[in-house]
N, C-alpha and C positions, 0 to 999 in steps of 0.2 A: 874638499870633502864636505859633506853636509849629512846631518841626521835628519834619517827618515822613521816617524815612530822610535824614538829610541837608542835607533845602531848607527852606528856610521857607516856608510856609504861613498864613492870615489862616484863622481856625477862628469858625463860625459853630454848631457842635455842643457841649453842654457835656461829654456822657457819650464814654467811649472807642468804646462802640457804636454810635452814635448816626454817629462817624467811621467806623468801618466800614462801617457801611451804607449810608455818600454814600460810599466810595470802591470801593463793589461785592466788600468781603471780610468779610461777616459772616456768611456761610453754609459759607466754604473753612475747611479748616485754616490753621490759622495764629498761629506766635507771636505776641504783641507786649510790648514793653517799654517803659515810663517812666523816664524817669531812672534808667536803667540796672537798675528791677525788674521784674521779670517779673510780668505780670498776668495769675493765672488766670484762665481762660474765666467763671467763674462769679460775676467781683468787676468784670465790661466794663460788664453796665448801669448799676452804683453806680459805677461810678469815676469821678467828675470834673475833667478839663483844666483845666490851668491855664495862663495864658499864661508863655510861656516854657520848658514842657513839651518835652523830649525824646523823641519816642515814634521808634522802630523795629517795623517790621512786618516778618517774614521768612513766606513762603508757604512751603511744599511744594512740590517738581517734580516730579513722576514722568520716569523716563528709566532708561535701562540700560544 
């Protein structure tokens, strides 16, 4: 199990992208964090979940 934003979630992806991309944000800008570290764009396909893992996803809004 890991939290995403908040809720817990049962994770069936091992890579952070791999989340992304079942959750429709691997294409948008977008932070996201583990356990409070910020994971460059370029370290999402290697990175691997762990249960218990903390992740926050923050998107981009446009607006004015």
């Amino acid at each position: 199990m890991i939290t995403i934003n908040g809720k817990e979630h049962h994770f069936t992806k091992t890579t952070l992208q791999e989340l992304l991309v079942e959750r429709n944000l691997a294409i948008e800008i977008c932070a996201v964090e583990v356990n409070t570290i910020l994971i460059p764009h370029k370290d999402r396909d290697e990175y691997k979940l762990q249960d218990g893992d903390k992740v926050e996803i923050v998107s981009l809004v446009g607006g004015g």
